[in-house]
N, C-alpha and C positions, 0 to 999 in steps of 0.2 A: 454503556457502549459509546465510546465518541470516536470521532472521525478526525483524518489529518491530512495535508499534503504533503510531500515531503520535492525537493528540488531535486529531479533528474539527470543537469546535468553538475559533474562534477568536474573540478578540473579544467572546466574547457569542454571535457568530452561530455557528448547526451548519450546516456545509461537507458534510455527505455528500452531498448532493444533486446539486452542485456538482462533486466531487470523482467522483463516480458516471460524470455526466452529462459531463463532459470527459476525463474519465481521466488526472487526478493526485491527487498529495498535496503539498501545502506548507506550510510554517511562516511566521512572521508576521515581523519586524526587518527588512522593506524594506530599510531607512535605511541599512544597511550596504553595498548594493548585491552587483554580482556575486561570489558567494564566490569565484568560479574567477578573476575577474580581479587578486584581492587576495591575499597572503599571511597566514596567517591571524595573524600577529602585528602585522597594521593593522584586524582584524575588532575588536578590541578599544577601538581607537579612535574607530574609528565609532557603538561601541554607546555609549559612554561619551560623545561628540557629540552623538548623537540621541536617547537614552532617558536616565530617571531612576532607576540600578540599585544598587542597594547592590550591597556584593562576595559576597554570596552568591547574589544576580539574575547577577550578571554571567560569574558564574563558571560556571554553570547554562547563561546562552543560553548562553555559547564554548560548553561540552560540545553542545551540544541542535546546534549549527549545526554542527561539526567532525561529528558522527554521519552527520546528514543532506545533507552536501557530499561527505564522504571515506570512512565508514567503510561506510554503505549502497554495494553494488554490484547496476550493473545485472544482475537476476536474482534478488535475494532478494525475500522475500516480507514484503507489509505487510498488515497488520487496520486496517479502521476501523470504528465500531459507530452503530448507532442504540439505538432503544430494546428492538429485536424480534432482528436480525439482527446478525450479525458479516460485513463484506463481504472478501472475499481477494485481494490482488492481486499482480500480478509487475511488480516495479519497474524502471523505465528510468534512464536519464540524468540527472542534473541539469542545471539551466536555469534561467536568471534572464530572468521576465517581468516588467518596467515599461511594459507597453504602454497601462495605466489609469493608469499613477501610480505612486507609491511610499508614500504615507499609510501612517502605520502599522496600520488596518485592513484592507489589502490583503495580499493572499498574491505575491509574485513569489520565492522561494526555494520552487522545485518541481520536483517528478522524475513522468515520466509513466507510466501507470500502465496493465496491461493487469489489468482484472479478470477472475477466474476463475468465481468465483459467490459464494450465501450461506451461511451455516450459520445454524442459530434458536442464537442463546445460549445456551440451557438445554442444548446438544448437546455445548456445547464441554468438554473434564476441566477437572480443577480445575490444573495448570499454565495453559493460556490463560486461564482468568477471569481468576488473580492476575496474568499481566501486565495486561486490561484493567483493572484494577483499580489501575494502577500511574497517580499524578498526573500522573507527568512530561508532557513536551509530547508526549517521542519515547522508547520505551523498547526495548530489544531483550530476546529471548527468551530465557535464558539457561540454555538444554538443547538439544540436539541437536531441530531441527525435526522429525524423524520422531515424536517425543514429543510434538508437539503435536495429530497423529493426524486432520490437516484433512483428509486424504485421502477419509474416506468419507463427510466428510458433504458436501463437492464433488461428490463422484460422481453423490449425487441430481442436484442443482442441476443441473450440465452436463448431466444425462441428460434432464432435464426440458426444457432450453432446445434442442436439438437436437429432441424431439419437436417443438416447438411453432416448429420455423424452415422448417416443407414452403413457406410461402410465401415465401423468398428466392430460390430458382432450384434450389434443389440439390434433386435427388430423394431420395426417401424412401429408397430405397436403400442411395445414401451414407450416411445417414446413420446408417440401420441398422448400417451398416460401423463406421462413426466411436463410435456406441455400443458395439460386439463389442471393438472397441480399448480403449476406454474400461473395460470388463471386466476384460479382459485384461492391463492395464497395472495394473489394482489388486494384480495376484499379483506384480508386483516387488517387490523387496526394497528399492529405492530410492523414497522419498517422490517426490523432483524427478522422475524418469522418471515414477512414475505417472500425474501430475498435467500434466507436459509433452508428455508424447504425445497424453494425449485434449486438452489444451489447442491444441496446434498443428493436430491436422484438426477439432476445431469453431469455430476461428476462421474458417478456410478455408471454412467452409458459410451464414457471415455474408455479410451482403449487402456 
């Protein structure tokens, strides 16, 4: 399981809201079309057709598109930040959407996203700042994710978002269960457990 950040805004424009609010994350080189339907020694072609890249642009998207097609798997976990909050999410699939278009300030190079909750920035150690802090588009974590220690400041979040869901159907109960899990799953010794177990029964308490 490894972790990444990927850069929110595109274009000019910041995607968090967007990315929040539909549950993905994507990168911007439309114009190459779907990575999966091409091998990636024609990706090169395409970018070099549709964009204006010196060989050190070029060489940067291959790497940035090869991460976020093949080397991300469904399951790892992604960062993306605003100004206050750092959001966490568990990554799905990739998928090439052209359904507006393909322009290159469109996003259709996207993998979908199950958010977990936020941390405030100021919370996160100083290994997570220096990835966000890292230019790239898409950068990955390069320490064992239990070192990035997101565990507890989810806790809050999720603990919070289960108090505040008595008006979806599920009784108070539940969910008081679903928090005691949530507890309880912090004393693992595995990051992924801790975070997947309270994750899988407060999804289940969503409408």
């Amino acid at each position: 399981m490894n972790l990444y950040h990927i850069q929110s805004t595109v274009h000019g424009v910041n995607r968090v809201a967007s990315f929040l609010e539909d549950n993905y994350i994507g990168i911007a080189w439309s114009g190459t079309g779907d990575l999966e339907q091409a091998p990636p020694e024609l990706w090169k072609e395409q970018l070099v057709q549709h964009y204006r890249l010196d060989e050190s642009e070029l060489a940067s998207t291959l790497a940035t598109l090869h991460m976020f097609a093949n080397l991300m798997q469904d399951g790892d976990y992604v960062l993306i930040s605003d100004n206050e909050w750092t959001y966490v999410g568990d990554i799905g699939d990739y998928y090439y959407d052209d359904s507006t278009g393909t322009e290159n300030d469109l996003i259709c190079h996207r993998r979908g996203v199950t958010w977990l909750g936020r941390i405030p920035l100021a919370e996160l150690n100083d290994k997570v700042q220096a990835l966000l802090k890292d230019s790239s588009t898409l950068a990955k974590f390069e320490h064992p994710v239990s070192q990035a220690q997101l565990d507890r400041g989810l806790a809050v979040g999720i603990a919070a978002e289960a108090t505040n869901s008595l008006s979806t159907g599920v009784d108070e109960a539940t969910i008081q269960a679903a928090i005691h899990v949530l507890k309880e799953a912090l004393h693992s010794e595995e990051e992924e457990l801790r975070i997947r177990a309270a994750t899988a029964i407060l999804q289940y308490a969503k409408p």
